[in-house]
N, C-alpha and C positions, 0 to 999 in steps of 0.2 A: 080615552082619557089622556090629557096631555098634564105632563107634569116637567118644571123647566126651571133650569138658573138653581140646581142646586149645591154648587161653589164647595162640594164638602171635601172633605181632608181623611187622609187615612190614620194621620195622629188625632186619637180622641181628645187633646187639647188645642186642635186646632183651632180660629175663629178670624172670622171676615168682619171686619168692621165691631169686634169685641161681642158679634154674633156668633152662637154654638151653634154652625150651618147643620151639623149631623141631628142636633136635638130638634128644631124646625122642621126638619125633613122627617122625621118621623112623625111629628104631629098631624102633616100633611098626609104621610099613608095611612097614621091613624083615619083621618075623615075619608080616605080613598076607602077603607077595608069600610065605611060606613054606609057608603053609597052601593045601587047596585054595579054589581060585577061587570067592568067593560068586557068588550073582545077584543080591544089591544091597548097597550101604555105606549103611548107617545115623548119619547126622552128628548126635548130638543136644544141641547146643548149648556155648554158654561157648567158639565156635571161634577166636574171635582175641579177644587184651586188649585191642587198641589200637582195635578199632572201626572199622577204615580198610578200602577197599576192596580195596587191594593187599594185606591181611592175608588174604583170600576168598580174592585171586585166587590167594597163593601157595599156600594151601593144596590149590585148584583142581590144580594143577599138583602137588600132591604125589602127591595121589591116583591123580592120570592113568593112571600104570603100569598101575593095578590093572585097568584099561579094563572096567567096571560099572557100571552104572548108580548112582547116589547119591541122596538125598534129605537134605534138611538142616530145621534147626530152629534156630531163636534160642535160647541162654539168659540168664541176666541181665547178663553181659557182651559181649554181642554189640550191635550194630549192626545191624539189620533192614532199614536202608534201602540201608548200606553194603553187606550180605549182597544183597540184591536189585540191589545196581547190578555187582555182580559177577559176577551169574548171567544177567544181562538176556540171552543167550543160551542158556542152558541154563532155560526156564521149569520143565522139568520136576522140574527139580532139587526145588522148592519148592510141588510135589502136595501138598495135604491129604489125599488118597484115592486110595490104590493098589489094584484087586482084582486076586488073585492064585491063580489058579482057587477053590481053598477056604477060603483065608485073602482078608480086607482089612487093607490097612496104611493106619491114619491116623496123621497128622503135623500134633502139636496143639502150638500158640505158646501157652506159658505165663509167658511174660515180660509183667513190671509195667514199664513202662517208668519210670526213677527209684529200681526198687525195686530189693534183693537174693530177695527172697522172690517169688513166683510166685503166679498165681493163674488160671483159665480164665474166659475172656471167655465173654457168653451164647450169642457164634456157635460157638466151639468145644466149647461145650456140647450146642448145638443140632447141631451135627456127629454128635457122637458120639451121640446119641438116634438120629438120625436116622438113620443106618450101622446100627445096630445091631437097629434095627427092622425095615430092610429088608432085611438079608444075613441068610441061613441058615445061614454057616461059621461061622469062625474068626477071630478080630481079635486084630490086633497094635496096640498103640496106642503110638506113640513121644511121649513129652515130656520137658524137660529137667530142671523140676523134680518132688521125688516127691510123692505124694499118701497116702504112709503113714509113717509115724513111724520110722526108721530107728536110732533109740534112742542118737543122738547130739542133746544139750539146746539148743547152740546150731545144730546143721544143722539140726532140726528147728524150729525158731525161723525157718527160711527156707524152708519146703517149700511145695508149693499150701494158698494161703490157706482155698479154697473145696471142700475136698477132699471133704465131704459129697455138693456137688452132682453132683460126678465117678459118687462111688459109685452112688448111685442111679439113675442112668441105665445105669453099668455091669450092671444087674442088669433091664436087656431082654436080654441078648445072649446069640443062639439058640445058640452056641456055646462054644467055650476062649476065654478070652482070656489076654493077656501084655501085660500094661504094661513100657515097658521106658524108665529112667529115665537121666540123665547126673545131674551136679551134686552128687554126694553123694563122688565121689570115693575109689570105695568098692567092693568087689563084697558083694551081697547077694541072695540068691535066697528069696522069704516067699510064703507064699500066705494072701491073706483073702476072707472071701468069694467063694469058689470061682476066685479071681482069683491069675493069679503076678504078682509084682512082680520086677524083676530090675531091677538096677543093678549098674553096671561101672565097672570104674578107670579113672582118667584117664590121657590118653594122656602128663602131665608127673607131676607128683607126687601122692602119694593124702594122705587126710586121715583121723586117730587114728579107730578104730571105738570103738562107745559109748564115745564122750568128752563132758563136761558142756561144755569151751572148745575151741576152737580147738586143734587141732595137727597134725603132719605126722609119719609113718611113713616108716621106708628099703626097705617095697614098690616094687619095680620096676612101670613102668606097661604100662598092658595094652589088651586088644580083648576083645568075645565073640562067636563065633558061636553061631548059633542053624541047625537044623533044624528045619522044620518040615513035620509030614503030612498028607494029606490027612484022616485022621480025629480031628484036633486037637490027637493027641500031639506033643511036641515031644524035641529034645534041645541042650541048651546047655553051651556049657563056655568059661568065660574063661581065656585064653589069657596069659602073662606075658613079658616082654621077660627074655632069661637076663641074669644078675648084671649090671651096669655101674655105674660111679662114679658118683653122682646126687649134687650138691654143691647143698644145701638152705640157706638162709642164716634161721637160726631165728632170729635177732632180726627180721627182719622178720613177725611173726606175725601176718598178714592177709593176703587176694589182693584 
């Protein structure tokens, strides 16, 4: 189960775009605790605005119920150090490399530190060469920013910088892959180069699909799960919070 772009705050009067990110986010585990019980939470990035470590920790505790094992990723609002001082008990949380009898799940930081846009470091790079060369399955590859054009002018204006070098590497691998994206605030399911791409909504508010600027949709926010089998096929279906009042404050047109 992937759940992403939840922007929350450690003060309960926080709000992004005169959105209650923390009320949202619970709606969203609400429908998580409704579906069946994955065997991991997929956190890929942009998880707290404020950067703080009590921003982690509460979210830490949002999840709990779900009692799953989690793995997490920075995006370009997130706090890495902050993320890591929250977790300092849970190292696992923060695996680069899961293998999963037939599947490997990697968990690649594509955060510019300073920046909004992303881009993959030569170790993460060197990661995913390296996984890929030596596993015979299936790879899941989780990052927060996308590495394919999503056909919105300014989100793509902020996607990985070095998306070339991704690709080509993507094209050792003995098996299926799934890239599976946060930050576009969006669901999209594309396949390039024998590769799927999937991006999911935010777990606060979504943002206008091919849109040239900036804007916000009254999309309810969402999760995906994903199945996956042993002979590479998969099945995914993102899932939506039913109707609720989502009060958007459209003058403030930025996050």
């Amino acid at each position: 189960m992937q759940i992403t772009d939840c922007h929350l705050f450690a003060d309960a009067d926080g709000r992004l775009m005169g959105v209650d990110t923390s009320q949202t986010l619970d709606w969203v585990l609400e429908l998580a605790r409704s579906l069946p019980s994955p065997d991991r939470l997929l956190l890929t990035g942009d998880l707290a605005q404020d950067g703080t470590p009590d921003s982690y920790r509460l979210l830490r505790e949002r999840i709990a119920p779900l009692n799953v094992p989690s793995h997490w990723i920075c995006g370009n609002h997130d706090n890495a150090l902050a993320m890591a001082e929250a977790l300092a008990d849970q190292p696992q949380t923060l695996s680069k490399r899961i293998v999963m009898g037939s599947w490997q799940l990697l968990m690649l930081h594509s955060q510019v530190e300073g920046e909004v846009g992303g881009a993959l470091a030569e170790a993460e790079l060197e990661l995913v060469e390296r996984s890929l060369r030596a596993f015979k399955g299936h790879s899941l590859i989780c990052m927060h920013h996308h590495p394919l054009a999503v056909g919105s002018q300014w989100m793509d204006r902020i996607a990985i910088a070095n998306q070339q070098q991704l690709w080509e590497r993507l094209a050792l691998a003995q098996g299926q892959v799934i890239l599976l994206c946060g930050h576009v605030h969006q669901h999209q399911e594309r396949r390039h180069q024998g590769v799927t791409l999937l991006t999911t909504p935010a777990t606060c508010f979504q943002f206008a699909p091919l849109s040239d600027s900036f804007g916000v949709t009254e999309e309810m926010p969402g999760l995906r799960t994903l199945e996956l089998y042993d002979d590479g096929s998969f099945d995914t279906q993102v899932h939506r919070v039913s109707p609720h009042e989502l009060t958007i404050n459209r003058e403030l047109m930025g996050y």
